[in-house]
C-alpha positions in Angstrom: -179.4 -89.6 13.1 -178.1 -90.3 9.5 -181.1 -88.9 7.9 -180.2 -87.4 4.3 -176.6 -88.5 4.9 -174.8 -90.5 2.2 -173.4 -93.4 3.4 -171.8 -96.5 2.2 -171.0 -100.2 3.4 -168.7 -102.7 2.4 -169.7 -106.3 3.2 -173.5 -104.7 2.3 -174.6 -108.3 0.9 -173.3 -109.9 4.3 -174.6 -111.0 7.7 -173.9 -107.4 9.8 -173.7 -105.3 6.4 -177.0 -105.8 5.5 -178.6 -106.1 8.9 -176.8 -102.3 9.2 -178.2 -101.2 5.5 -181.7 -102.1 6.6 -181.2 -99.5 9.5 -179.6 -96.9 7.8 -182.2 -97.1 4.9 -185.1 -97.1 8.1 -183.1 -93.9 9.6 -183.4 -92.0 6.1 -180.2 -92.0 4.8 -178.6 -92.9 1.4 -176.6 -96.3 0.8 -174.6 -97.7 -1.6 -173.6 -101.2 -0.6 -170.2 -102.7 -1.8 -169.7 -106.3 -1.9 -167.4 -109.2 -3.9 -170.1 -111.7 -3.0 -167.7 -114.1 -2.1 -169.9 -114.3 1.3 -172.3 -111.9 0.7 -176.2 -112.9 -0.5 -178.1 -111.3 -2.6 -181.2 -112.4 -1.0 -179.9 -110.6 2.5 -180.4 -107.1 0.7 -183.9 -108.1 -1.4 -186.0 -105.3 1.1 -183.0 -102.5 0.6 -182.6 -103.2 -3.5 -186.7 -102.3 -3.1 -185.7 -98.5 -2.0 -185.3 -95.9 -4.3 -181.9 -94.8 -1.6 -180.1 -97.7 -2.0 -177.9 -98.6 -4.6 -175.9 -101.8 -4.4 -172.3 -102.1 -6.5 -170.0 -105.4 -7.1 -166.4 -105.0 -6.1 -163.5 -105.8 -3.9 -161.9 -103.7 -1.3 -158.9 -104.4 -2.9 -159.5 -102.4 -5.9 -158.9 -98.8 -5.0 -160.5 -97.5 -8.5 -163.4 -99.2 -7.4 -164.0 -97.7 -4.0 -162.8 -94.0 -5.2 -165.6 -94.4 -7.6 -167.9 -95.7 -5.1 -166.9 -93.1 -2.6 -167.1 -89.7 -4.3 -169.8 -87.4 -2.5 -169.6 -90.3 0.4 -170.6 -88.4 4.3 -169.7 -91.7 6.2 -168.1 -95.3 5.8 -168.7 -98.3 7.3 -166.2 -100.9 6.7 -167.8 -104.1 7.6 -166.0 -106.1 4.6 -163.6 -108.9 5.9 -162.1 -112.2 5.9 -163.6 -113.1 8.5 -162.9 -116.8 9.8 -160.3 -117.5 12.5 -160.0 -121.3 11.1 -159.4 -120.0 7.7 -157.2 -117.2 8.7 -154.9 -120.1 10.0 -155.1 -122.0 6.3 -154.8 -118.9 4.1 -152.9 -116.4 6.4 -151.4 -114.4 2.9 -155.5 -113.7 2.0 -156.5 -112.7 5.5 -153.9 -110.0 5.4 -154.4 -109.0 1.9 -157.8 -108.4 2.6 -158.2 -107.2 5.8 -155.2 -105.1 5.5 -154.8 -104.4 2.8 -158.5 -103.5 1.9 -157.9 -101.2 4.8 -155.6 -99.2 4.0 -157.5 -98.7 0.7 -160.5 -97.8 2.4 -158.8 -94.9 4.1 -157.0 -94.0 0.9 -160.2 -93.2 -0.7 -162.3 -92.3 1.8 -159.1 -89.6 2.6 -158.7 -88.7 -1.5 -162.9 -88.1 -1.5 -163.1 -86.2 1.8 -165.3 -88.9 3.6 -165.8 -87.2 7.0 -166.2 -90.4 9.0 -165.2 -94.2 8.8 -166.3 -96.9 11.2 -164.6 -99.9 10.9 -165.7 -103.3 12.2 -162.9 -104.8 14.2 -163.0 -107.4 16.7 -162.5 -108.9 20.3 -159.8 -111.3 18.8 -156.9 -108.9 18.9 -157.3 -109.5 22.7 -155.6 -112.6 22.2 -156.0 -115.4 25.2 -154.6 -113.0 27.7 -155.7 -113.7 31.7 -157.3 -110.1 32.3 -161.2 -110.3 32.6 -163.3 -108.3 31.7 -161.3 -107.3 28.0 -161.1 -103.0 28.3 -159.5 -101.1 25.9 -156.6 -100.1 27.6 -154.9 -103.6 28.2 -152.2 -104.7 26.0 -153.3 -106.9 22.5 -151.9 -110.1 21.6 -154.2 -112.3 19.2 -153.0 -115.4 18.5 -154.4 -116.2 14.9 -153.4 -114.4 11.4 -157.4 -112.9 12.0 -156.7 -111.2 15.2 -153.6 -109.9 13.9 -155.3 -108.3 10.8 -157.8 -106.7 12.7 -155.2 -105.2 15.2 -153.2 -104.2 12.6 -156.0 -102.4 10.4 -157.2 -100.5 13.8 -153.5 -99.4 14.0 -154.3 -97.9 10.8 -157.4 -95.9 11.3 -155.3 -94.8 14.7 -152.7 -93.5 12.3 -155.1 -91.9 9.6 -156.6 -90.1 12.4 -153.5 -88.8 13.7 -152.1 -87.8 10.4 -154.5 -86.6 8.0 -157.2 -85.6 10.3 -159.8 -89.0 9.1 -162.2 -89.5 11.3 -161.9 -93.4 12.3 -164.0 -95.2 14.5 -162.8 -99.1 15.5 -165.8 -101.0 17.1 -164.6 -104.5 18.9 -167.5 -106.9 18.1 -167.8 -109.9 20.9 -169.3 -112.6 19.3 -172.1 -110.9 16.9 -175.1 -113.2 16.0 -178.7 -113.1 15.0 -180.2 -113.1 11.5 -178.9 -113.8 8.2 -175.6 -115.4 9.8 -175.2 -118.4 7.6 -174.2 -122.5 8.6 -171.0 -123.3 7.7 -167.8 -124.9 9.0 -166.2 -121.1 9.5 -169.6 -119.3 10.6 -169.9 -117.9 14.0 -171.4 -120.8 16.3 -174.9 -119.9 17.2 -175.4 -119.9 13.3 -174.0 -123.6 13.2 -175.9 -124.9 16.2 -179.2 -122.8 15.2 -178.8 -125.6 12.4 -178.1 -128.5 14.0 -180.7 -127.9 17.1 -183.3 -127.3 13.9 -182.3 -130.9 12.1 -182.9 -132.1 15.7 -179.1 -133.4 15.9 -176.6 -132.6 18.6 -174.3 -129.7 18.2 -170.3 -130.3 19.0 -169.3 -128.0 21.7 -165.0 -127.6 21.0 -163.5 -128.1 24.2 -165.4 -128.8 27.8 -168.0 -126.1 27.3 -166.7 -124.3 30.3 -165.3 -121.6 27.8 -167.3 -117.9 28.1 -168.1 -115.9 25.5 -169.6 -112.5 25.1 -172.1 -113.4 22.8 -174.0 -109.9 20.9 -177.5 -109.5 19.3 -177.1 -107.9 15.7 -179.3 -105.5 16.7 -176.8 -104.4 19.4 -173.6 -103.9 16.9 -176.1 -102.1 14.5 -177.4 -99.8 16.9 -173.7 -98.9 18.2 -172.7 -98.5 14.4 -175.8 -95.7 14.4 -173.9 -94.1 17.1 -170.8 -94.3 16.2 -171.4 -92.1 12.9 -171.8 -89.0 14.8 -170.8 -89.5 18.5 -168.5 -86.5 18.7 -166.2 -88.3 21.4 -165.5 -91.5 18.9 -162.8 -90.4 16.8 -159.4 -92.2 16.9 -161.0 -94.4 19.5 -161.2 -98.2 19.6 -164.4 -99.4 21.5 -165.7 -102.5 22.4 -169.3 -103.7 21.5 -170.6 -106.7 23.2 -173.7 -106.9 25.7 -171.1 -107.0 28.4 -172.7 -110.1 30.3 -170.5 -113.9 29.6 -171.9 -117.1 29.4 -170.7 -120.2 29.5 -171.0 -122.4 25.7 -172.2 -125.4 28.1 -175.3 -123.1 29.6 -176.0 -121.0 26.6 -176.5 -124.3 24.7 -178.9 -125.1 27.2 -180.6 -122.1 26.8 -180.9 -122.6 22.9 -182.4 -126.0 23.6 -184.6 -124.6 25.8 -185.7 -121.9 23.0 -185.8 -124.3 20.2 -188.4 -126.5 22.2 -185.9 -129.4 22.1 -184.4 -130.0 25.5 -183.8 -133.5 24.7 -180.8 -132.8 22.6 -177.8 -132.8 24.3 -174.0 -130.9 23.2 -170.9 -133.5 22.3 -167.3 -132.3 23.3 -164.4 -132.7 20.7 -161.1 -131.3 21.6 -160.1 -127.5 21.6 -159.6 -126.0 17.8 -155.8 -124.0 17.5 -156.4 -120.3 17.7 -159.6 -120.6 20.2 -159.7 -118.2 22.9 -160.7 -119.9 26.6 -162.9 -116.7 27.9 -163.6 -113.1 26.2 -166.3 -110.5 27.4 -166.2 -107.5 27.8 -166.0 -103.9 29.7 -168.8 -101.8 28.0 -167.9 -98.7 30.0 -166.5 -97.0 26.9 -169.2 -98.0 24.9 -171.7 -95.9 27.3 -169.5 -92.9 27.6 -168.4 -92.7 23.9 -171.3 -93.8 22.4 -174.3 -93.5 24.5 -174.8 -96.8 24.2 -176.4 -99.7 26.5 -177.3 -102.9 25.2 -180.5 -104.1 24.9 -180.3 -107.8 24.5 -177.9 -110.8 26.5 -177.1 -114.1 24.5 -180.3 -115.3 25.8 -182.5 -113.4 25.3 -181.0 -112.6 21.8 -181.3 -116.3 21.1 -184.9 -116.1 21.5 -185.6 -112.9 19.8 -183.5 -114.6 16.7 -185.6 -118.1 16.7 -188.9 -115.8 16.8 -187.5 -113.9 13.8 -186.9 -117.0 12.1 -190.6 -118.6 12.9 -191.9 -115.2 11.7 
């Protein structure tokens, strides 16, 4: 698919940069991984800095010297760098926007100066915003209610824009709720990665809110594969697409289920009160996924779950 192409990735030391550096690397292509390390981990890119075709560089999206450097003789971008906390977006709303907007609009600066042909950037379900309409389609209106979902909106308004005007061909894939390996525990990680770490310390994990809350949760190996895709689908330009494995669950049974996985059914979830800025249900419609992309997931949060815990024991 992206065999002999030249590609870079921002975020390339993160949890879905390097997860997608590891397949572009498998599919034959050439990467150069950008990353400030401010979230990234070295040790997430130790089997790509073993191939001769990958080359890793420290920087910030918000030095545009640094990514026309990085992006001369660049075929295709993937912009997975990000602020990417909803709880922290709320704290430091200036840094959200400088760097997801910001680093943006720098990103299809360069990748317009160097003649990039394609840039995929990782958006996200949160620009739905709490709005009634289930499943989430592209077509509805967006109205996030955190500084994150805002930034993300407004940087897909962006690659709509550089499409438009100078011809860039942008790609904006919606992740629902990505998880699987290398996702790290912390207070602002996505939650599988949180209770993946409580459920292994054999202590209960704190569901926010009564658990009746749905989520799209998505396999990693899902979002990569639709990245793949989206590098040469010849409908995907100037569209926005969701990427989710289109089937909700409920927080109360998908905890269940990760008990279940983990071999420790005895735990059981605690409740604490609903966090500002959490959305009460988000999945999605796939349908433009398939048509644009081609692509059908392969995994549900379940059986995701247990693909990641048999990773993990591996």
């Amino acid at each position: 698919m992206l065999k002999d192409k030249k590609v870079l990735v921002t975020g390339a030391a993160g949890f879905i940069g390097s997860n997608l550096v590891d397949a572009l690397l498998a599919d034959g292509a050439s990467v150069v991984g950008l990353d400030n390390m401010f979230n990234g981990r070295m040790e997430n890119l130790a089997d790509a800095s073993a191939s001769p075709r990958f080359a890793f560089l420290k920087g910030d999206v918000r030095d545009m010297t640094f990514l026309l450097d990085a992006m001369a003789g660049i075929d295709v971008v993937y912009h997975e760098a990000a602020f990417t906390s909803v709880p922290q977006s709320i704290k430091m709303p200036q840094l959200c926007n400088d760097v997801n907007v910001g680093g943006m609009v720098n990103v299809l600066n360069a990748a317009r100066v160097r003649d990039v042909k394609r840039v995929v950037f990782a958006s996200s379900s949160s620009i739905y915003g709490d709005t009634p309409t289930l499943p989430k389609h592209e077509g509805m209106p967006l109205r996030p209610i955190s500084p994150y979902g805002v930034s993300k909106m407004a940087a897909e308004a962006y690659c709509t824009a550089y499409h438009h005007v100078y011809g860039l061909e942008t790609v904006s894939l919606r992740y629902f709720n990505v998880f699987g390996p290398r996702q790290k525990d912390s207070p602002y990680s996505g939650v599988v990665a949180i209770f993946l770490a409580r459920i292994a310390e054999g202590k209960n994990p704190t569901i926010f809110g009564d658990g009746e809350q749905s989520r799209d949760f998505t396999y990693v190996k899902d979002v990569v594969r639709a990245n793949m895709l989206a590098a040469t689908a010849p409908d995907a330009p100037g569209k926005a697409i969701n990427v989710a494995s289109g089937r909700p669950i409920t927080m109360n049974d998908f905890t269940k289920a990760m008990f279940k996985a983990c071999g420790k059914e005895h735990l059981q979830a605690q409740h604490a009160g609903k966090r500002p800025g959490d959305i009460l249900h988000s999945f999605a419609d796939i349908t433009l996924a398939k048509e644009a992309l081609d692509f059908v997931p392969r995994y549900d949060a379940v059986s995701g779950f247990e693909e990641l815990v048999r990773t993990m024991r591996q």
